[in-house]
Structure formats: C-alpha cells, structure tokens
PAMAR-717255 format. One record per residue: residue number from 0; x, y, z of N, C-alpha, C in turn. Coordinates in Angstrom, 2 decimals, decimal comma. Each point is the difference from the previous one (the first is absolute). Example, Ala and Ser with C-alpha at 12.3 -4.5 7.8 and 13.67 -1.06 7.14 Angstrom:
NODE_num_neast_nnorth_nup_caeast_canorth_caup_ceast_cnorth_cup
NODE_0_13,19_-5,69_7,80_-0,89_1,19_0,00_0,90_1,20_0,00
NODE_1_-0,35_1,05_-0,72_0,82_1,19_0,06_-0,77_1,09_0,73
This chain:
NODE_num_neast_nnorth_nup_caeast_canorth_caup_ceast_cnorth_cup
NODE_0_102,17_-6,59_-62,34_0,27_-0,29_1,41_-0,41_-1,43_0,30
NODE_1_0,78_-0,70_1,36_-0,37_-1,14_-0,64_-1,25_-0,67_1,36
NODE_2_-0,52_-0,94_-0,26_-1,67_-0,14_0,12_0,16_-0,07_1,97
NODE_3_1,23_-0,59_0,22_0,09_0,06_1,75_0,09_1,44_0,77
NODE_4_0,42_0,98_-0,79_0,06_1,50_0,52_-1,68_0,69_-0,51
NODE_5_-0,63_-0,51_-1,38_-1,03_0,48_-0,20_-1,08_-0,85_0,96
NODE_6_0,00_-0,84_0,39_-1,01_-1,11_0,28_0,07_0,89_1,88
NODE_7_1,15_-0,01_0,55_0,07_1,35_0,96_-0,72_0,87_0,21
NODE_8_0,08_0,61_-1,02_-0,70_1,21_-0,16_-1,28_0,19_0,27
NODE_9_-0,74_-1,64_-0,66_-1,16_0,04_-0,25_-0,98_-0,16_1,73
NODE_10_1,16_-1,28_0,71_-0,42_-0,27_1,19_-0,19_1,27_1,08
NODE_11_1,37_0,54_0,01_-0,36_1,95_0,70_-1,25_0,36_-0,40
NODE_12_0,04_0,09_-1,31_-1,83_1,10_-0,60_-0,75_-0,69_0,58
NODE_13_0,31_-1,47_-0,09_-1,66_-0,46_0,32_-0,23_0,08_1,30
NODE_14_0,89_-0,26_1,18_0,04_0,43_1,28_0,00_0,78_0,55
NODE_15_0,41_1,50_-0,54_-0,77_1,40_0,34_-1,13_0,05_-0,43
NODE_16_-0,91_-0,36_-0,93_-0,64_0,20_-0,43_-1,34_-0,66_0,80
NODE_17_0,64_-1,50_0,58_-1,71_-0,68_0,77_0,40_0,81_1,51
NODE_18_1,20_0,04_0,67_0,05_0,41_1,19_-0,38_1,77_0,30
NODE_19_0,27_0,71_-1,31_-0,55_1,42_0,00_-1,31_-0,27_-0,31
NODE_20_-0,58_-0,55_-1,37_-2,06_-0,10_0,28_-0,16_-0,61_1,11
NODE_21_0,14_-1,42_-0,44_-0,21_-0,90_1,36_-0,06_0,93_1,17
NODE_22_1,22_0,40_0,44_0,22_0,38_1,32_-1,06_1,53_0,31
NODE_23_-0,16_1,05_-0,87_-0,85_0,61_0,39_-1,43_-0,51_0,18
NODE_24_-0,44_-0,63_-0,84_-1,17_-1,00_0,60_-0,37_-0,56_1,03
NODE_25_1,33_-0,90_0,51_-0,39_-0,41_1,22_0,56_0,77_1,15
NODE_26_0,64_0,85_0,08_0,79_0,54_1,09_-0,58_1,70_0,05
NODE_27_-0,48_0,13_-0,97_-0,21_1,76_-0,06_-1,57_-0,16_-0,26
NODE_28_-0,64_-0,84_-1,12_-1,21_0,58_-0,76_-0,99_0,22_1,00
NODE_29_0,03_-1,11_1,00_-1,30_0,94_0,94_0,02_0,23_1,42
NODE_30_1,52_0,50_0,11_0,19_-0,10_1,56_-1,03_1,26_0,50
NODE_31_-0,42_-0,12_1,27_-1,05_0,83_0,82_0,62_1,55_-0,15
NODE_32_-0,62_0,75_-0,67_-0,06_1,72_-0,12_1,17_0,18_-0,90
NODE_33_0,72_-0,80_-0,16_1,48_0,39_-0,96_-0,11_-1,21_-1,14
NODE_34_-1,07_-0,56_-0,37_0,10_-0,45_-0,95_-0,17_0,34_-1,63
NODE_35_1,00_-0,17_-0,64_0,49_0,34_-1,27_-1,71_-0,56_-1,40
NODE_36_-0,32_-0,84_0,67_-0,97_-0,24_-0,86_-0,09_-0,73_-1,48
NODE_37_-0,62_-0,34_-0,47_0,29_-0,70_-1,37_0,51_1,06_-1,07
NODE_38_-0,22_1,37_0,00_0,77_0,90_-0,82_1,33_0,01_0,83
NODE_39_0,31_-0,28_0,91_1,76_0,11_0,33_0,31_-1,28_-0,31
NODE_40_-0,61_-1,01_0,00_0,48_-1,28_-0,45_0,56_0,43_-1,78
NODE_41_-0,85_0,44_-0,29_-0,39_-0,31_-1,79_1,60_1,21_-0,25
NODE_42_0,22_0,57_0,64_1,05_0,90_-0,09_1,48_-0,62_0,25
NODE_43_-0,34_-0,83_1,27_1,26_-0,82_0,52_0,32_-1,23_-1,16
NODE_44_-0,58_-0,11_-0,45_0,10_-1,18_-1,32_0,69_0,44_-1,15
NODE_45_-0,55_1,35_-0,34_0,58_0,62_-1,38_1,72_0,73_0,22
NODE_46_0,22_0,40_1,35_0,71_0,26_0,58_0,94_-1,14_0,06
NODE_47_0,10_-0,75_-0,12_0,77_-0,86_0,61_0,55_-0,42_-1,59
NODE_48_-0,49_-0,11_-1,10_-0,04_-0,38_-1,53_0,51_1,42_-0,57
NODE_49_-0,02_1,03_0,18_0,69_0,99_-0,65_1,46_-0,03_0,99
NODE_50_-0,10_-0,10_1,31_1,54_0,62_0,64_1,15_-1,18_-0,02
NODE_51_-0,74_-1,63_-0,65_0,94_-0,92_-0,07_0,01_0,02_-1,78
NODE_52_-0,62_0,19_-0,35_0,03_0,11_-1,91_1,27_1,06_-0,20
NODE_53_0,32_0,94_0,83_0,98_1,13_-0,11_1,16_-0,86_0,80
NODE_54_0,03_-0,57_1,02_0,81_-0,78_0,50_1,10_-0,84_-1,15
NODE_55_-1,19_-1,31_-0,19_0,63_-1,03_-0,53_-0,35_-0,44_-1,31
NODE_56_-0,59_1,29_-1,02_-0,67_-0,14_-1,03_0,83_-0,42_-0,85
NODE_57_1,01_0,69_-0,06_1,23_-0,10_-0,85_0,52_-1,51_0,23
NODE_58_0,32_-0,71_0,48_0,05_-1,25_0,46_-0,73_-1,16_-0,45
NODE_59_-1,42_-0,01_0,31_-0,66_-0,92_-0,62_-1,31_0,41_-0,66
NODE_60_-0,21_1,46_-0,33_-1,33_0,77_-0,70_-1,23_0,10_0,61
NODE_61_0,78_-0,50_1,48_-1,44_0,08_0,95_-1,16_-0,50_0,10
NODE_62_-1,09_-1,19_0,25_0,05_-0,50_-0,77_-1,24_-0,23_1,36
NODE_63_0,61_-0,63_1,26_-0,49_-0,72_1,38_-0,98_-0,60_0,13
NODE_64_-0,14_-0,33_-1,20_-1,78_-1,24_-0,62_-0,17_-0,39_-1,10
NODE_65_-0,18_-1,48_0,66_-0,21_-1,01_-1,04_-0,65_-0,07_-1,27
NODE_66_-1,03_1,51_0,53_-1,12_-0,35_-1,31_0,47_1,36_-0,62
NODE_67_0,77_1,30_0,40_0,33_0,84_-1,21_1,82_-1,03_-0,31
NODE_68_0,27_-0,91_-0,01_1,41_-0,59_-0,37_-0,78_-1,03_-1,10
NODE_69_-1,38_-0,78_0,34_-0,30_-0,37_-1,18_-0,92_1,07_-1,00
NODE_70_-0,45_1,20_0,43_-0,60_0,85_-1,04_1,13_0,40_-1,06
NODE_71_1,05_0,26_0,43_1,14_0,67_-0,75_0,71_-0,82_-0,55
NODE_72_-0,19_-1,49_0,12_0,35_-1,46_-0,95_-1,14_0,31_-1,21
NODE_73_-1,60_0,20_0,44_-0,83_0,18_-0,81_0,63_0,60_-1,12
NODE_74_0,10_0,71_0,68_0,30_2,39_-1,19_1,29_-0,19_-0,81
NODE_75_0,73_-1,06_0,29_1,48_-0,31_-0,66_0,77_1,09_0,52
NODE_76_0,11_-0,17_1,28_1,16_1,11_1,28_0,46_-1,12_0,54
NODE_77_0,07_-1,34_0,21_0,20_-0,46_1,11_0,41_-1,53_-0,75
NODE_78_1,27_-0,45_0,00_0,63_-1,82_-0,28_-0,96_-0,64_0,70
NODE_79_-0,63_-1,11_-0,75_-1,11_-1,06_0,74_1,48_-0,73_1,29
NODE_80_1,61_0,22_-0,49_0,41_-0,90_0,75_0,24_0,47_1,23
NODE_81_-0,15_1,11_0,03_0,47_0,91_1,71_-1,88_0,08_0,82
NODE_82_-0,59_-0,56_-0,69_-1,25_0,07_1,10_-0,12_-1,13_1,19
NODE_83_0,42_-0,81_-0,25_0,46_-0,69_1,24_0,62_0,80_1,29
NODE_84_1,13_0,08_-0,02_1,19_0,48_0,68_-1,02_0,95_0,39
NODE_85_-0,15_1,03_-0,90_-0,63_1,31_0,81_-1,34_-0,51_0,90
NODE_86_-0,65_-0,66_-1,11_-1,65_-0,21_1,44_0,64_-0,66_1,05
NODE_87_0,98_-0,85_0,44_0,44_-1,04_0,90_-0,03_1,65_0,46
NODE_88_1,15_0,73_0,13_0,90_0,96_0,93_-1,04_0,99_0,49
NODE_89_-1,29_0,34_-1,14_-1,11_0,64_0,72_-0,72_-0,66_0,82
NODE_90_-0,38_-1,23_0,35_-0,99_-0,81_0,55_1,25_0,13_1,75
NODE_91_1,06_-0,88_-0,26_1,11_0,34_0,96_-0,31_1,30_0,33
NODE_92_0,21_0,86_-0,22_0,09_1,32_0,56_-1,13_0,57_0,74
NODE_93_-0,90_-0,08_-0,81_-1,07_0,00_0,66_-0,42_-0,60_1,76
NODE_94_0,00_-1,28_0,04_0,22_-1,06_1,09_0,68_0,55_0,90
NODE_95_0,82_0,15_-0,54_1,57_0,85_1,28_-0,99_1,57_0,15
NODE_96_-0,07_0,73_-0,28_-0,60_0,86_0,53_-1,30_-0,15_0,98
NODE_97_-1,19_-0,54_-0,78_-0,89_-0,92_1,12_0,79_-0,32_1,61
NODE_98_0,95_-0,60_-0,09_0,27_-0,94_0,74_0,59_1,06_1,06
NODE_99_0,61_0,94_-0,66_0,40_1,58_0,68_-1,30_0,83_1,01
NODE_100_-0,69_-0,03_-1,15_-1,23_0,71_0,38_-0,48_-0,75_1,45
NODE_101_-0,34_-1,55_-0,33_-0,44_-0,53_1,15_0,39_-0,21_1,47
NODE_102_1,66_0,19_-0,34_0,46_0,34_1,53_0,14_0,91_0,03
NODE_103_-0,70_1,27_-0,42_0,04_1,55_0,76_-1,17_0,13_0,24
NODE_104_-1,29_-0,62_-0,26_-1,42_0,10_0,24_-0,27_-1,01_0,97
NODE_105_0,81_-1,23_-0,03_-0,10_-0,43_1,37_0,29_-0,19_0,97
NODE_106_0,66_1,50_-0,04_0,88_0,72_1,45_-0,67_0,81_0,84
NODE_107_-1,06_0,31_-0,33_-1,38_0,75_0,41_-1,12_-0,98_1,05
NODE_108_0,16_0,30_1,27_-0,90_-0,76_1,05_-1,49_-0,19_-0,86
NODE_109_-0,59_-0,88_0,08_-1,05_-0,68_-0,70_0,09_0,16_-1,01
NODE_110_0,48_-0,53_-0,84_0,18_0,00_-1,66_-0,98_-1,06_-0,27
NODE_111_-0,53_0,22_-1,22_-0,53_-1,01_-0,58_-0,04_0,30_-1,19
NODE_112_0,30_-1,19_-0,80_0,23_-0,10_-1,69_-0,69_0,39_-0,19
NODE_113_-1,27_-0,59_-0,03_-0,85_0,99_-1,02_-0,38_-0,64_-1,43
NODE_114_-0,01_0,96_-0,50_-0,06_-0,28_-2,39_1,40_0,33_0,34
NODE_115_0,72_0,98_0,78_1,79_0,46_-0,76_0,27_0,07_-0,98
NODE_116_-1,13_0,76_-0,78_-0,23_0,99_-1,23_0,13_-1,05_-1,20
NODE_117_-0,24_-0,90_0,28_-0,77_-1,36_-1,01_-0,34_0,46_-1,10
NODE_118_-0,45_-0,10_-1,04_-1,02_-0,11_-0,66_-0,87_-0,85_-0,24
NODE_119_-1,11_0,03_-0,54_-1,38_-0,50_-0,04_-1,03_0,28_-0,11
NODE_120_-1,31_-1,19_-0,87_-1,19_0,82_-0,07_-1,10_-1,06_0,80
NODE_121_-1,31_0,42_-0,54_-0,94_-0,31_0,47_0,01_0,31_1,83
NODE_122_0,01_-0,10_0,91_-0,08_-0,15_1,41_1,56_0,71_0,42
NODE_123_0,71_-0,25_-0,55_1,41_0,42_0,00_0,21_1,06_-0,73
NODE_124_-0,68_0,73_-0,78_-0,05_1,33_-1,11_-0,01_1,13_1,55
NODE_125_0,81_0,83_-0,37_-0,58_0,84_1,34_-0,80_0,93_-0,52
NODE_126_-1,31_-0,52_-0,91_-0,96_0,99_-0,52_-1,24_-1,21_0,01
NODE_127_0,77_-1,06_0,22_-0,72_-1,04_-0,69_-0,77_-0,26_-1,10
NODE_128_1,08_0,10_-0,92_-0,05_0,04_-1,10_0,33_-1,70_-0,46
NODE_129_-1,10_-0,02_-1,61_0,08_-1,81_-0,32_1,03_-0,21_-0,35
NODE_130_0,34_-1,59_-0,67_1,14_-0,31_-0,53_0,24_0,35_-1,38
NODE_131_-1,58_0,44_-0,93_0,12_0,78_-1,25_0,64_1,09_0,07
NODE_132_-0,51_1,14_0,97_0,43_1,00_0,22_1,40_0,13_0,38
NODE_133_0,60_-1,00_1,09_1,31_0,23_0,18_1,20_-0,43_-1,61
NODE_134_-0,53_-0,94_-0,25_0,43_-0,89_-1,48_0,25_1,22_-1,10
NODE_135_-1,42_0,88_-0,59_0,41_0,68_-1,02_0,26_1,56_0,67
NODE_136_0,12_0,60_1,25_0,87_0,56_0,60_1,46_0,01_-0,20
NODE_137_0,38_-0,99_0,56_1,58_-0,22_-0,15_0,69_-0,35_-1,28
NODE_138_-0,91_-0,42_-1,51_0,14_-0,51_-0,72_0,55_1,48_-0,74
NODE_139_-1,26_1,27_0,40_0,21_1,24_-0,95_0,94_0,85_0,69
NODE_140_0,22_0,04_1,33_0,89_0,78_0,90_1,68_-0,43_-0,95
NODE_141_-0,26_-1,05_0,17_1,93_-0,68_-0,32_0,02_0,24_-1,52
NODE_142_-1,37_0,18_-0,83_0,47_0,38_-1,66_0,21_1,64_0,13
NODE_143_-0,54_0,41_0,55_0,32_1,51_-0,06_1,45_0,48_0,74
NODE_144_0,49_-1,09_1,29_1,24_0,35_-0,11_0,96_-0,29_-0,90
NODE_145_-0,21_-0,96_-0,65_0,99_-0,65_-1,12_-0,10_1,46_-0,76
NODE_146_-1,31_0,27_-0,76_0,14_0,94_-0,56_1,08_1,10_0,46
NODE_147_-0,31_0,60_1,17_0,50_0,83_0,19_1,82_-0,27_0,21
NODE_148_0,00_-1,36_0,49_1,61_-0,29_-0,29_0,47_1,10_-0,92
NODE_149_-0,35_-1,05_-0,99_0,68_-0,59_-1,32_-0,36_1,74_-0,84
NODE_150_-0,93_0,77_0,47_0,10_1,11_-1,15_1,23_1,21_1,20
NODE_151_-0,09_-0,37_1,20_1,40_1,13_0,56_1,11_-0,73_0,00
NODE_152_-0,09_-1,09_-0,83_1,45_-0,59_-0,18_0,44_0,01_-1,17
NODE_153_-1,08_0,34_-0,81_0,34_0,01_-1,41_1,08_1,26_-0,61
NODE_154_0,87_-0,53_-1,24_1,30_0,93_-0,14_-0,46_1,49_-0,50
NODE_155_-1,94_-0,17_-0,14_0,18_1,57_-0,38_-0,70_0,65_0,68
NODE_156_-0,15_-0,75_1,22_-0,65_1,11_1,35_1,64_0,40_0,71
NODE_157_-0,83_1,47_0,76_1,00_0,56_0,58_0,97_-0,76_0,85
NODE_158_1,57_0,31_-0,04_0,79_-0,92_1,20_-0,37_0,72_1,16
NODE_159_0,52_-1,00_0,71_-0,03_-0,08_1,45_-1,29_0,47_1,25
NODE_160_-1,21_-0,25_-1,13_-1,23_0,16_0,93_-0,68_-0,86_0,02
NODE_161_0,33_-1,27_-0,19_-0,47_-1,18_-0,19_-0,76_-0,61_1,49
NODE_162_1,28_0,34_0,59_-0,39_-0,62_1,82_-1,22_0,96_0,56
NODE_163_-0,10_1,28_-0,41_-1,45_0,89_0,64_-1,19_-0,57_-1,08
NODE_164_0,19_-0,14_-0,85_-1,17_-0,68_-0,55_-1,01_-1,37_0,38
NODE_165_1,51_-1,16_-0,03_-0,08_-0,80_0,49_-0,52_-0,43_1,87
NODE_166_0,87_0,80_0,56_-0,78_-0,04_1,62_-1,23_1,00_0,42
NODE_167_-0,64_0,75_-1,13_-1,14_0,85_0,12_-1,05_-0,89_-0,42
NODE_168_0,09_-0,94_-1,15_-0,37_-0,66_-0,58_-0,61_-0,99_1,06
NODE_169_1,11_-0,82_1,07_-0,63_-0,88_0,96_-0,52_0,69_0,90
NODE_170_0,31_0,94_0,30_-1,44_0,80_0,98_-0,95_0,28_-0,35
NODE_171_-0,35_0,43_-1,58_-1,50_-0,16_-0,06_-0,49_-1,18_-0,10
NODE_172_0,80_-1,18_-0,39_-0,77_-1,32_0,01_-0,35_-0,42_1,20
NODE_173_0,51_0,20_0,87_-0,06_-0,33_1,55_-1,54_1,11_0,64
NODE_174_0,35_1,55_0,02_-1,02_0,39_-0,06_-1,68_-0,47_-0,74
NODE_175_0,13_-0,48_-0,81_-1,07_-0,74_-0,57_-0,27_-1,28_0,43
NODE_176_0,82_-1,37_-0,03_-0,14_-1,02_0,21_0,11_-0,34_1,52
NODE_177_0,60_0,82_0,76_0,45_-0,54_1,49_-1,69_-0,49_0,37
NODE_178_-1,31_0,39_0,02_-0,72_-0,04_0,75_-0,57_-1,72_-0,81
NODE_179_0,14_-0,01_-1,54_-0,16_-1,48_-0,44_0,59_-1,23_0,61
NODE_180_1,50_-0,01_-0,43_0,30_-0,98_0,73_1,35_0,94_1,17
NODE_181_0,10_0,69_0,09_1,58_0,16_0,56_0,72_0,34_-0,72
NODE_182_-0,08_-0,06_-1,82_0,64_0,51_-0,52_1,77_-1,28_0,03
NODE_183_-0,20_-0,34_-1,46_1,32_-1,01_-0,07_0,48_0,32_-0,53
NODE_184_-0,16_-0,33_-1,73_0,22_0,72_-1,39_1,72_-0,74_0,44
NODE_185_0,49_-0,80_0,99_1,45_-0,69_-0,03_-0,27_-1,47_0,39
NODE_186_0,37_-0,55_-0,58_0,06_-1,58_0,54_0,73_-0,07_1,24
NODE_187_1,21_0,76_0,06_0,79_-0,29_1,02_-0,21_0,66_1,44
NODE_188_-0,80_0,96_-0,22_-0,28_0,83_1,14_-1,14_-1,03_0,69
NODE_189_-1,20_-0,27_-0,83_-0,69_-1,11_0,64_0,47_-0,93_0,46
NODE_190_1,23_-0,85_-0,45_0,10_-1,57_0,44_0,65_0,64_1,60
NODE_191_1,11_0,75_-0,12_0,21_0,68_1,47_-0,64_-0,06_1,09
NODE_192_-1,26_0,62_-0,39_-1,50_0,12_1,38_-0,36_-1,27_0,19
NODE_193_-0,21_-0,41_-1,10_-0,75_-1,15_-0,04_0,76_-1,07_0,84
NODE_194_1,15_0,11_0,13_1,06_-1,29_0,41_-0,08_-0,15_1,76
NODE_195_-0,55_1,20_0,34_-0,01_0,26_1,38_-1,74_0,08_0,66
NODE_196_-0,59_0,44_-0,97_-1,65_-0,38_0,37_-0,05_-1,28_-0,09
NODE_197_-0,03_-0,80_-0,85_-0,32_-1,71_-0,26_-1,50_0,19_-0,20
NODE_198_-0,36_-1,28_0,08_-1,17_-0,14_-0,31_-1,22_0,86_-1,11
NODE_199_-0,87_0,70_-0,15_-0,80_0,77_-0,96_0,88_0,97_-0,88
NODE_200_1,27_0,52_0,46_0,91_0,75_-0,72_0,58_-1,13_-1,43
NODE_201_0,53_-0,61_1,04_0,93_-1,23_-1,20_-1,30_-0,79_-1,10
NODE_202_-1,13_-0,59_1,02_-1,12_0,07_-1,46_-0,25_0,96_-1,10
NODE_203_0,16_1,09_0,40_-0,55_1,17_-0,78_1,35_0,38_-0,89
NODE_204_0,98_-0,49_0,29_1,42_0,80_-0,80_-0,23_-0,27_-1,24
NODE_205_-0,49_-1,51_-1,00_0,00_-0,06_-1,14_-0,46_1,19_-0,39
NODE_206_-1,11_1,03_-0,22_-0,44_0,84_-0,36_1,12_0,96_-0,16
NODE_207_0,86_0,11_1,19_0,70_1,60_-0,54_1,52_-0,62_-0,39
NODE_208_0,06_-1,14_-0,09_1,19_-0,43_-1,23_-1,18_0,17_-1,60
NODE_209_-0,70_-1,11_-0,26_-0,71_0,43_-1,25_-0,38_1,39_-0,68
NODE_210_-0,67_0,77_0,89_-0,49_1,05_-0,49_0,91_1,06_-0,56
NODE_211_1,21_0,71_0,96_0,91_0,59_-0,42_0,86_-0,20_-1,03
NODE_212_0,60_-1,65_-0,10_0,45_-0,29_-1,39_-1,00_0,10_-1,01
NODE_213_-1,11_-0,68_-0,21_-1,01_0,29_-1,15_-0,03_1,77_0,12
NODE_214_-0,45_0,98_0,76_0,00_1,23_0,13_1,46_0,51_-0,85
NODE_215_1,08_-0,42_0,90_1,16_0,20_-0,97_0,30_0,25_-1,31
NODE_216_-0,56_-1,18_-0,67_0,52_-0,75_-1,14_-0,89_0,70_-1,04
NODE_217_-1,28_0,34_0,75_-0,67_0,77_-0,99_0,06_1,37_0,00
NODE_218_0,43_0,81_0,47_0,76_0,96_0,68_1,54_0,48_-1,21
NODE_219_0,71_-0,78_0,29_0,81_-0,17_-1,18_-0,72_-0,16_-1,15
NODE_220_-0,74_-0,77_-0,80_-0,10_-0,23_-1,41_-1,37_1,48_-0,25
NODE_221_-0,55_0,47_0,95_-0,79_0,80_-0,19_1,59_1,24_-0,50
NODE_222_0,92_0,19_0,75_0,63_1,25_-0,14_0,46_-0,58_-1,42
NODE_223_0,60_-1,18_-0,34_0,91_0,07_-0,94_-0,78_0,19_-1,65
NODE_224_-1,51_-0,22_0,36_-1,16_0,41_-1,11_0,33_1,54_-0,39
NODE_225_-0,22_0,84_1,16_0,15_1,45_0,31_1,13_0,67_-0,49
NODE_226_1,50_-0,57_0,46_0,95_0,71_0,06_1,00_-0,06_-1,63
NODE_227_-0,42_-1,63_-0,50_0,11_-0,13_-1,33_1,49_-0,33_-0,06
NODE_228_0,86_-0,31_-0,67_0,69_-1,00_0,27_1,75_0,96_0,18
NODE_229_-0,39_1,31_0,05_1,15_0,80_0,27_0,70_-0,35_1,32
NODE_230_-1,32_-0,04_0,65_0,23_0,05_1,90_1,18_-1,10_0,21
NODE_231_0,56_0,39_1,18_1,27_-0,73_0,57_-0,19_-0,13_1,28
C-alpha cells in the first residue's frame, strides 16, 4: 500500500488515540462526582489503541508512536526508510487532536489550561515523582510494550488478538505510570500537550522523546533475544 494512504492511517490512530486519552483526562478524569478517574483514563488510552489497531491496522500495522515505529525498526518489523513519514503523520496527528481537544475544553465558562494532561516530573510528576524515577519509568514501561508488540504480532501467536493484547497492555502501563509522570511511553502524544502548555511542559518533553525510544529499542532487542530468529 502506498506510504500516502498508510502514513493516513497512522495520523487517524494517532488522533483518536491523544483526543480519546488526552480527552478523558482532561474533560472526564476529574470532573466533580462523575469523574472517571485515572483508572478510566488508563482504560480510555488502551481503548482507543485496540478499537483503531482493528480500524486501520491493516493499513499501516498500527503503529500511532514514534517510539513503538522505531522499536519495530529495532526488532527488524519496520524499513528504517518509512520512519520518517510515519513519526511526521504521528506527531501531526497528534497536534490536530490537541488542538480538537482544546476547543472543546475551552468551551466551558472558566476554563483553565492547566498541565492538559502534560507530562512531567519532579514538581510536575502528579506524584511528584524525580527525574530518575520518571526517566527509568518510561524507559521500562515502553520496553515492555515493545515486548508485548512484537510477541502478539509475531507469526506464531494467535491471529487476530493482537489489538486486545496490545490496548490491555497500555492500560496497565498507564494504570502504573499515570501517577509518575502522566504516563507517555509516545513521543507524539507528549509533544501534543506540550505544544499548548508551553513553558515547563516543552522543557520537560526531551525526556519523553528519549526515554520511550531508548525503552523501545530495548524492548525490541530484548524480544528478538527471546523469540529467536523464527519470529516475524
């Protein structure tokens, strides 16, 4: 298929994907007596990665982040030459959803930004949690999803349960990490928030571009130790 219909694909996933977490975060997670909470967040995230992986999987393998598009370059799943195109169309996609999100949250009499589900540590951790802690957090969260990619994608795990693995998979990472930093484990979902907080967000972004790719990358070469050189 060719990379302008897949590269598509990728921008949709990634834009359901920050405007469904994203958006339960800021619009649902703690509204007064009906708020969904960081377990409905951590749900709205995984949710959003299994019902567009069934969507538009077939299309571009689903993918809606930068750092599982370079884990699966790692694992030898993924052309070093289509990682461009795709991170551009996830980072894009992302943005456009943000940008969605922000004029429906600031349609609400006294709005105020806020974090708008940012990530960040130290003072900005919503545990307040350090920058070690957020660092090898996000570093092991994003290898264990790679893992888990790459072994429900592999040709001798079962078909077509790839996407419940995979979006169960980001709800427990979210369940665990949301209270560290917010929970990133995507480059692109961060630069999103971040583009509209300014200031301590956009300082803090190097971290959840670095960590998730290093997390990634090791993530991949940990599975491809494991899975031995059958895996596909």
């Amino acid at each position: 298929m060719d990379m302008s219909k897949r590269a598509g694909a990728e921008f949709i996933g990634t834009f359901w994907l920050v405007l469904g977490g994203c958006g339960s975060a800021v619009l649902a997670g703690a509204f007064p007596d009906l708020g969904i909470g960081f377990h409905g967040v951590a749900l709205a995230f995984g949710l959003t990665v299994l019902t567009m992986a069934y969507a538009v999987g077939h299309i571009s393998g689903a993918h809606f982040n930068p750092a599982v598009s370079v884990g699966l370059w790692a694992g030898g799943r993924f052309p070093a030459k289509d990682l461009v195109p795709y991170i551009v169309a996830q980072v894009l996609g992302a943005v456009a959803a943000a940008g969605v999100l922000y004029l429906i949250a600031s349609g609400k009499s006294g709005f105020v930004l806020g974090r708008f589900a940012a990530n960040g540590y130290g003072e900005h951790s919503p545990g307040g949690y350090s920058l070690t802690a957020a660092l090898v957090c996000e570093i092991v969260m994003t290898a264990a999803f790679l893992v888990v990619i790459m072994g429900a994608t592999d040709a001798r795990a079962p078909k077509g349960f790839a996407p419940i693995a995979i979006g169960l998979a980001l709800t427990l990472i979210h369940l665990i990490s949301i209270p560290v930093t917010a929970t990133s484990v995507n480059p692109a979902r961060s630069t999103s928030q971040a583009l509209f907080v300014g200031d301590w967000a956009l300082g803090q972004l190097w971290l959840f571009w670095v960590a998730p790719i290093v997390g990634a990358i090791l993530g991949a070469v940990v599975y491809k130790a494991i899975a031995g050189k059958t895996a596909k």
